[in-house]
C-alpha positions as CSV (number, residue, x, y, z in Angstrom):
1,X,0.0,0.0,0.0
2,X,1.0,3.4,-1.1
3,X,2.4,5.4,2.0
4,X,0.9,9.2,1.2
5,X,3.3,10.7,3.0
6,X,6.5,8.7,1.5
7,X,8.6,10.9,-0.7
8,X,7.8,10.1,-4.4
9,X,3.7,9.1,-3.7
10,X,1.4,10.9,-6.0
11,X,0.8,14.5,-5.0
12,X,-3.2,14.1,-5.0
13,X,-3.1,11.3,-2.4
14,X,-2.7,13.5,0.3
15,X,-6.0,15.3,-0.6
16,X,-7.6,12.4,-2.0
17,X,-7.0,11.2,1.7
18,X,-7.9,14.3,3.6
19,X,-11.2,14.5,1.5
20,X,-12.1,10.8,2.4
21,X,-11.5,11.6,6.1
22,X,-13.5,14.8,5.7
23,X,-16.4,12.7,4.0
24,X,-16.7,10.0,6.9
25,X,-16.8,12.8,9.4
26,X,-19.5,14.6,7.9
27,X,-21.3,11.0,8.1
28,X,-20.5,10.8,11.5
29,X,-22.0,13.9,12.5
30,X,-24.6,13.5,10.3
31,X,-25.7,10.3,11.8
32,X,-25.2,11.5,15.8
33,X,-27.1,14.7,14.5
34,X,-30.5,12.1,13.1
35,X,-30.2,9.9,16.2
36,X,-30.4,13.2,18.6
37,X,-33.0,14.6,16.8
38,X,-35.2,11.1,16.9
39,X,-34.5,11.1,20.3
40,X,-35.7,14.4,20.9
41,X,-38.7,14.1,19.4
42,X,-39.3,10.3,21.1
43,X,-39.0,12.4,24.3
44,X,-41.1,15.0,23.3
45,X,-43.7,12.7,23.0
46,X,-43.4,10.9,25.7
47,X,-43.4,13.8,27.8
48,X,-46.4,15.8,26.4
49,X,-48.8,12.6,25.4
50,X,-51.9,12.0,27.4
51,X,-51.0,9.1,28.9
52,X,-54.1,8.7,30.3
53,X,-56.7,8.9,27.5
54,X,-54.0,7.2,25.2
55,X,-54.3,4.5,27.7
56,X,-58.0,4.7,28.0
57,X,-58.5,4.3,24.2
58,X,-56.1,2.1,22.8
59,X,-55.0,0.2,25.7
60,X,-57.7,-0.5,28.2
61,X,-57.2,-3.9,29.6
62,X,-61.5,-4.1,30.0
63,X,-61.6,-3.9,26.4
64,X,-59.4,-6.5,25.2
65,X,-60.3,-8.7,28.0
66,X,-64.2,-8.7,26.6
67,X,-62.9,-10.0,22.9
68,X,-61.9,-13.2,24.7
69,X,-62.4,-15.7,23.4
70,X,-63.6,-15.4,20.0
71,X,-60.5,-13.2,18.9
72,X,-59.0,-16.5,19.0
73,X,-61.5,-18.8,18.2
74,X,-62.9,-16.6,14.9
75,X,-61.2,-14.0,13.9
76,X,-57.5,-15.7,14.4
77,X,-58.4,-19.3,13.3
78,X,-59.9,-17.6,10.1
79,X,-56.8,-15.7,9.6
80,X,-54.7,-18.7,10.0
81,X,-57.3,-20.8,8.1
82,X,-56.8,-18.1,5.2
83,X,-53.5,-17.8,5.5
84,X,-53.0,-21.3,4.9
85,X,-55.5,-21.9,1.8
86,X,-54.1,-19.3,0.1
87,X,-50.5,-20.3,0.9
88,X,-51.3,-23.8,-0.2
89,X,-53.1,-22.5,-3.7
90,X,-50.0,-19.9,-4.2
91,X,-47.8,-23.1,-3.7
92,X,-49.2,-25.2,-6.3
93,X,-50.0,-22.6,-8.9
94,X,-46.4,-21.4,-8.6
95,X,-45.2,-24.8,-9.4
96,X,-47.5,-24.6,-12.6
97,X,-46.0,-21.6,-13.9
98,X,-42.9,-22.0,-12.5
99,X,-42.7,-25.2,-15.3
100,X,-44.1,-23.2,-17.9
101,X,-41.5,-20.5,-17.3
102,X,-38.7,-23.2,-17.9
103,X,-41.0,-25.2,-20.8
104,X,-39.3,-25.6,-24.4
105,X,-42.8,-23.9,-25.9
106,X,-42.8,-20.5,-26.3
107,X,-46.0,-20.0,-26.2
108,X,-46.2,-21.8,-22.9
109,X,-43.4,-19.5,-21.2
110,X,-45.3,-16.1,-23.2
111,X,-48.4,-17.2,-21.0
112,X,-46.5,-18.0,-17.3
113,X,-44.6,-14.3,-17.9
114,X,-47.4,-12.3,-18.4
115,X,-49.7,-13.9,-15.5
116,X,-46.6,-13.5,-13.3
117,X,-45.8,-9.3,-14.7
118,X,-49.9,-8.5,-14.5
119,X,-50.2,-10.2,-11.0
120,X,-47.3,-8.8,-9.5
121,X,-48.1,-5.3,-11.3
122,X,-51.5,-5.4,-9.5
123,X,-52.0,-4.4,-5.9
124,X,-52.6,-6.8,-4.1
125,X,-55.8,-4.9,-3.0
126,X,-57.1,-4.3,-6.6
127,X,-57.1,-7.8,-7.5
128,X,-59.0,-8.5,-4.6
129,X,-61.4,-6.3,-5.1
130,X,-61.6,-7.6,-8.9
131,X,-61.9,-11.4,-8.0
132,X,-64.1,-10.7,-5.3
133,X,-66.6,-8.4,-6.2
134,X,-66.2,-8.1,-10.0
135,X,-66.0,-11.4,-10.9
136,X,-69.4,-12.4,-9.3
137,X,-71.1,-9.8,-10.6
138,X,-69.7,-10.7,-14.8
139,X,-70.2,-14.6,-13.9
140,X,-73.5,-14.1,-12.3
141,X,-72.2,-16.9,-9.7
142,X,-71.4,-16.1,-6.2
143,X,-68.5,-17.3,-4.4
144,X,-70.0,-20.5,-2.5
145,X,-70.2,-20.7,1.2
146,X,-68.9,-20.9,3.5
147,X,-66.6,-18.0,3.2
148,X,-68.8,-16.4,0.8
149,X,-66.6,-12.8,-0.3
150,X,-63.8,-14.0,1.5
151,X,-63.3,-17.1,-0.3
152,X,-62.6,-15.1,-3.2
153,X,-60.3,-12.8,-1.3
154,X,-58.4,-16.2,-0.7
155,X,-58.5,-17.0,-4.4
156,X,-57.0,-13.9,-5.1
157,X,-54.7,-13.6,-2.7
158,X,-53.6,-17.4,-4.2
159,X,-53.2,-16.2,-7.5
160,X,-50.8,-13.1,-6.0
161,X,-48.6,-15.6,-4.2
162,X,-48.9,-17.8,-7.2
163,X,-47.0,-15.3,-9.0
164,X,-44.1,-14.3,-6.5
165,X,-43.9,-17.8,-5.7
166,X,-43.5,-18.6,-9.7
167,X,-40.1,-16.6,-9.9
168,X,-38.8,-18.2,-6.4
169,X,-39.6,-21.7,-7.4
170,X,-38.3,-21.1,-10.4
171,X,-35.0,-19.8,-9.3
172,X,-34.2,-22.9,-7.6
173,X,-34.9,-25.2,-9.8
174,X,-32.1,-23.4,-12.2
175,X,-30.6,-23.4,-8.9
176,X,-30.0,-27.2,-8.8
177,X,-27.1,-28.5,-10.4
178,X,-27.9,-29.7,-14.0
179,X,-26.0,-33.2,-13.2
180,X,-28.6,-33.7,-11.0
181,X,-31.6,-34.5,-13.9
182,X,-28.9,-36.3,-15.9
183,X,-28.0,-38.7,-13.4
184,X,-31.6,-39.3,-12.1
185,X,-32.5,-40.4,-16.3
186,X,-29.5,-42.2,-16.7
187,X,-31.4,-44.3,-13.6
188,X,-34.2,-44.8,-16.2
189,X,-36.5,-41.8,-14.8
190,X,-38.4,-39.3,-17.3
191,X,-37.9,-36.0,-17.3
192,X,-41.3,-35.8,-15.5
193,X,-40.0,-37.8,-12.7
194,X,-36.4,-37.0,-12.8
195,X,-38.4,-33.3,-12.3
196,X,-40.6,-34.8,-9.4
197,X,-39.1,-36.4,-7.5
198,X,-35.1,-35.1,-7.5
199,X,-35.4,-31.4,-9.1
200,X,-38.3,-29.9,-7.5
201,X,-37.4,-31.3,-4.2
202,X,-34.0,-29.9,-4.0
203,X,-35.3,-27.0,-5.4
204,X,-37.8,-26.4,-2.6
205,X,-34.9,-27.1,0.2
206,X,-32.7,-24.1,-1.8
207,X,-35.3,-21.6,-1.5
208,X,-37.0,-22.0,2.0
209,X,-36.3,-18.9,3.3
210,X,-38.2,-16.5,0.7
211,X,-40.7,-19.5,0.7
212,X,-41.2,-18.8,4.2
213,X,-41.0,-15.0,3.7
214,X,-43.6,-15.4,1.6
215,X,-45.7,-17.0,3.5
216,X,-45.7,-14.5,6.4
217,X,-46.6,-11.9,3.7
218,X,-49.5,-13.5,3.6
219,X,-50.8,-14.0,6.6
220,X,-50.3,-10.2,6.9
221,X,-52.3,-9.7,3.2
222,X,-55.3,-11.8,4.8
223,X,-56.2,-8.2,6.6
224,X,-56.9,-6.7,2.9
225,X,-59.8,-9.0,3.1
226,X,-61.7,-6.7,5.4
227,X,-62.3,-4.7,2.5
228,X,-64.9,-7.5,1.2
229,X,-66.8,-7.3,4.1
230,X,-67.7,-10.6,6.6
231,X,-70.0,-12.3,8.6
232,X,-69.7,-13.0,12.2
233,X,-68.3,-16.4,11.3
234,X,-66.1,-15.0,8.6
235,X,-64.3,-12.6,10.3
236,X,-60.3,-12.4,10.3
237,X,-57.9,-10.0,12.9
238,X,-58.8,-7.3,11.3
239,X,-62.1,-7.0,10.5
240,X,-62.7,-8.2,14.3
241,X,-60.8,-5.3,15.5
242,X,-62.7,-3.0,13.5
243,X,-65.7,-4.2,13.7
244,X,-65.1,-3.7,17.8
245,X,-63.8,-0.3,18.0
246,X,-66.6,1.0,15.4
247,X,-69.4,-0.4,18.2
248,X,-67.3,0.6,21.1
249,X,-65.5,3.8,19.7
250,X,-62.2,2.6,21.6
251,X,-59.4,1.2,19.6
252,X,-58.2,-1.6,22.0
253,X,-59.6,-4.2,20.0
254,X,-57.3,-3.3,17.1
255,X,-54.3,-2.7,19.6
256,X,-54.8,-6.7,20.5
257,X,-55.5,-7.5,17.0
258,X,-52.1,-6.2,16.1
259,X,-50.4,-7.9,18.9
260,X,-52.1,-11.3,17.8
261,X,-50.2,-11.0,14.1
262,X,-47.2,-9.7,15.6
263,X,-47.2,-12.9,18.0
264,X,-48.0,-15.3,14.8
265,X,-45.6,-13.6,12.4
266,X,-42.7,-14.1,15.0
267,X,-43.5,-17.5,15.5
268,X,-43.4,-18.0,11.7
269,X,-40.2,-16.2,11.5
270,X,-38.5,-18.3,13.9
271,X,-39.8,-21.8,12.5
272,X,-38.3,-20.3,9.3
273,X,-35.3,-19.3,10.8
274,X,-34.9,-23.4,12.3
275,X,-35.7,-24.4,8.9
276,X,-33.0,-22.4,7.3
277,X,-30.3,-23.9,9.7
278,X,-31.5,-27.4,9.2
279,X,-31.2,-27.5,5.8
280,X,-28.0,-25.4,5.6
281,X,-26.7,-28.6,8.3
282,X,-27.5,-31.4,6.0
283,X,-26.0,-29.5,2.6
């Protein structure tokens, strides 16, 4: 390494340096200035806030003690219940496409890319709105009990994941090592089975972690449902919690409602986490 102080070093080193120094300073400051000035207004607020009423409204113990126990028993075993029919349907239709993406046929891979650029163009919103109420009402036929609305909130939300899912599963299968198909059809396999039961495996095993970030994405994207509507028997986290603080005009319920997906997604996020390091052992 160049000493810049060495007789002979280039002449612009020594300002080259100086400048970089000056640079990170500035950073530095910079970034103590920000975290004084988040801290100030943090304290602000937690001086001057009306502890009291925020309390009263958004945190009365009363409150969330009266949603007990169909919080749990309707609103999160429908979100989970959700979550989990439109993971599974995102799962197997971004399988589908994932093939199609990799097929020989052009026309084949024309079709997977443009479901998978109009779906993940959409809001996730939008095409909920669209395969919930829009659909009924071009088809004539309504979305069959006993979800009603939200079944075809769960539908849509399938055909969302569907498409992220699509590029991940597809990424690991060209993740797999090519020898891999080769040696399970020099066995005697077809490419169909040398696809089944070696590829797709493996592939699944390589992307666990986005599979899994995917799937907590979704149980948060079950709360779009609320814009459908529910019954009482249909109701997930959120709708519950606003349902509550509409009647009660206090907004605990949707304090504990928050807490509830906070509680799941963590749990999800640390099964994924186990997952990861599993598989990474056995590599």
């Amino acid at each position: 390494m160049t000493d810049v102080t060495a007789p002979g070093a280039p002449a612009e080193l020594p300002a080259l340096y100086a400048s970089g120094r000056r640079k990170r300073q500035r950073a530095r400051r910079l970034r103590i200035a920000s975290y004084v000035i988040g801290l100030a207004i943090l304290g602000s607020f937690v001086l001057f806030a009306d502890w009291s009423s925020i309390s009263e409204d958004f945190f009365n113990i009363e409150v969330m003690r009266e949603q007990f126990p169909e919080i749990i028993t309707v609103a999160a075993k429908n979100t989970v219940l959700y979550t989990a029919m439109s993971y599974t349907g995102g799962v197997i239709i971004g399988v589908v496409v994932a093939l199609l993406r990799l097929s020989p046929v052009k026309a084949y891979r024309a079709v997977a890319l443009t479901y998978i650029e109009v779906l993940r163009g959409l809001p996730a919103l939008v095409t909920i709105i669209l395969i919930g109420f829009v659909v009924p009402i071009v088809t004539k036929v309504q979305w069959p009990e006993p979800f009603g609305l939200n079944g075809g909130g769960v539908f849509a939300l399938a055909l969302v994941a569907g498409a992220y899912l699509a590029e991940t599963v597809r990424a690991g299968i060209e993740a797999v090592p090519r020898g891999q198909a080769e040696a399970s059809r020099s066995l005697g396999l077809s490419s169909m089975q040398s696809m089944r039961f070696v590829v797709i495996p493996q592939a699944f095993r390589i992307v666990i972690p986005p599979l899994t970030n995917e799937l907590v994405m979704l149980l948060k994207d079950t709360s779009l449902l609320s814009v459908l509507g529910a019954t009482i028997a249909t109701k997930e986290l959120l709708k519950f919690g606003q349902d509550v603080t509409a009647d009660s005009f206090n907004g605990s319920a949707l304090v504990l409602a928050a807490i509830i997906y906070l509680l799941m997604t963590m749990s999800l996020t640390w099964v994924a986490r186990r997952l990861e390091d599993r598989t990474r052992m056995y590599r």
